[in-house]
N, C-alpha and C positions, 0 to 999 in steps of 0.2 A: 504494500500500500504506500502510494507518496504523498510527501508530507502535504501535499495540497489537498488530500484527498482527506487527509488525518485530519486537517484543518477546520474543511468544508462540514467533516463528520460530527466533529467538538461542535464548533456554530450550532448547526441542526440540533443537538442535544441540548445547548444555551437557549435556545430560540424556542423549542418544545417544554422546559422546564419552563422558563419567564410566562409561556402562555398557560402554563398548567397553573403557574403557580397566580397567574392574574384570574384564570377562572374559580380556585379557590377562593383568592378573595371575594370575587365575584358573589359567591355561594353564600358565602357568612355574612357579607354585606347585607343580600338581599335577606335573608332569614333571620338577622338582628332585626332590620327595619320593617320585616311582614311582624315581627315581635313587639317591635316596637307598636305598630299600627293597632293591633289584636290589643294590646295593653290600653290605648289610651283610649279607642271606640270603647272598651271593656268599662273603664272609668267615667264616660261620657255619658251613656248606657247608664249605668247605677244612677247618677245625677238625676236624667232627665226619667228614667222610671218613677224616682221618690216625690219628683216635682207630678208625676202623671197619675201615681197613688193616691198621695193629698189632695190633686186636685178633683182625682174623682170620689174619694170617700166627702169632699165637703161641697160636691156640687150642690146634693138637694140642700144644704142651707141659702149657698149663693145666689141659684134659680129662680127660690124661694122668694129671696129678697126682691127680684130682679121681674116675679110676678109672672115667672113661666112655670107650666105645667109639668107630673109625673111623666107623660111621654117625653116632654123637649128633656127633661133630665136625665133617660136613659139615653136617646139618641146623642145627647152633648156627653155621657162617659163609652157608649160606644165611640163616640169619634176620638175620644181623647184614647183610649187602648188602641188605636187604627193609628192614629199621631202617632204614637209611641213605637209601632211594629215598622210604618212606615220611617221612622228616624232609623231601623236597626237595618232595615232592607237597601235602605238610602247609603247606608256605612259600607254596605254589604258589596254592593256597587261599586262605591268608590275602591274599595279593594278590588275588585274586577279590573277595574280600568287598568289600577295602578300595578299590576301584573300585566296588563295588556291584552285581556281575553277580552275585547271587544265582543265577539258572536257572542258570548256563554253572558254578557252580561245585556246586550240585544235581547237576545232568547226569553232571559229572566223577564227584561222589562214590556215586551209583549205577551208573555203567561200573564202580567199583571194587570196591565192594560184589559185584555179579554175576560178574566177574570171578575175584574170591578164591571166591567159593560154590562157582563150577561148576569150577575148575585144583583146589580144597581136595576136593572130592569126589572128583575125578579120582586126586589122591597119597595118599589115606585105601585106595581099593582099590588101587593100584601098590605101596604098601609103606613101608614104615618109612624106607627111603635116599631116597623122593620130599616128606616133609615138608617145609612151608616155602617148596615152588617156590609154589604158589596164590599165599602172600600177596606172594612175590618179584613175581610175574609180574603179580599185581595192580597193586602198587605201581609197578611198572614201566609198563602200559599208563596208571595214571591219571598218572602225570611225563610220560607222553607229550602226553596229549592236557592236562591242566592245564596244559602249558608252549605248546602247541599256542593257546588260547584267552586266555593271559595275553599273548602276544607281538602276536595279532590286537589286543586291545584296548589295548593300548601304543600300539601304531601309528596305532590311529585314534583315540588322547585326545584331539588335540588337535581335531581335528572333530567329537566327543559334546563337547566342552567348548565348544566356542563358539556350536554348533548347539543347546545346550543352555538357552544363557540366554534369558531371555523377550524380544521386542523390544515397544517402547511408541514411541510416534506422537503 
């Protein structure tokens, strides 16, 4: 073997380690900050629950005061439990993007969309005391499945990340 070859060989071996070892970082990077993200939604979450607790155990006094009725009171803590699922599915999303599954988080938000159409149509004829389940029940099957497609691609970061980088020869 000549030393140009010896040369050419070492390089190759520099340049395959430097990229291994930047997809490593790569790796931890991104599974600190998906940690990261899981941590601070997780804390966000707890906040705006205890704000959406209070606020619906003291609706019927507030209502009350306010000179609205037993149905406007359940339809206003239905919508506040629909708020709330919707803030988790909104998170949920955002984590989509921010891995870059565009489709899978498209996908979610049209399950969601048709969801609320066809439960919203459903409680428009039922009546006045069924307002509110559509987007509840919306909100709730897209937290299903956005949590459902954000935990698959959790799981397999670190394999789209390493599988991801280009190899050079």
């Amino acid at each position: 073997m000549s030393f140009l070859a010896a040369w050419q060989l070492a390089i190759n071996f520099q340049v395959a380690g430097a990229m291994l070892g930047l997809a490593i970082g790569h790796a931890i990077l991104l599974v600190l900050l998906c940690a990261s993200i899981y941590k601070e939604i997780g804390n966000h979450d707890k906040v705006q629950g205890l704000c959406s607790a209070w606020i619906m155990l003291s609706a019927g006094r507030i209502l009350e005061f306010l000179g609205l009725g037993a149905v406007q009171t359940g339809v206003f803590q239905v919508s506040v439990l629909a708020t709330f699922l919707l803030l988790i599915f909104m998170s949920l999303l955002m984590i989509l993007h921010y891995l870059d599954k565009r489709r899978d988080a498209m996908w979610c938000t049209i399950v969601f969309t048709v969801v609320n159409a066809s439960v919203t149509a459903w409680t428009i004829v039922a009546g006045e005391r069924w307002y509110g389940f559509g987007f509840m029940v919306a909100s709730g099957v897209g937290v299903m499945i956005a949590a459902t497609w954000v935990n698959k691609h959790i799981r397999d970061l670190e394999f789209f990340t390493f599988t991801s980088q280009p190899l050079y020869g």
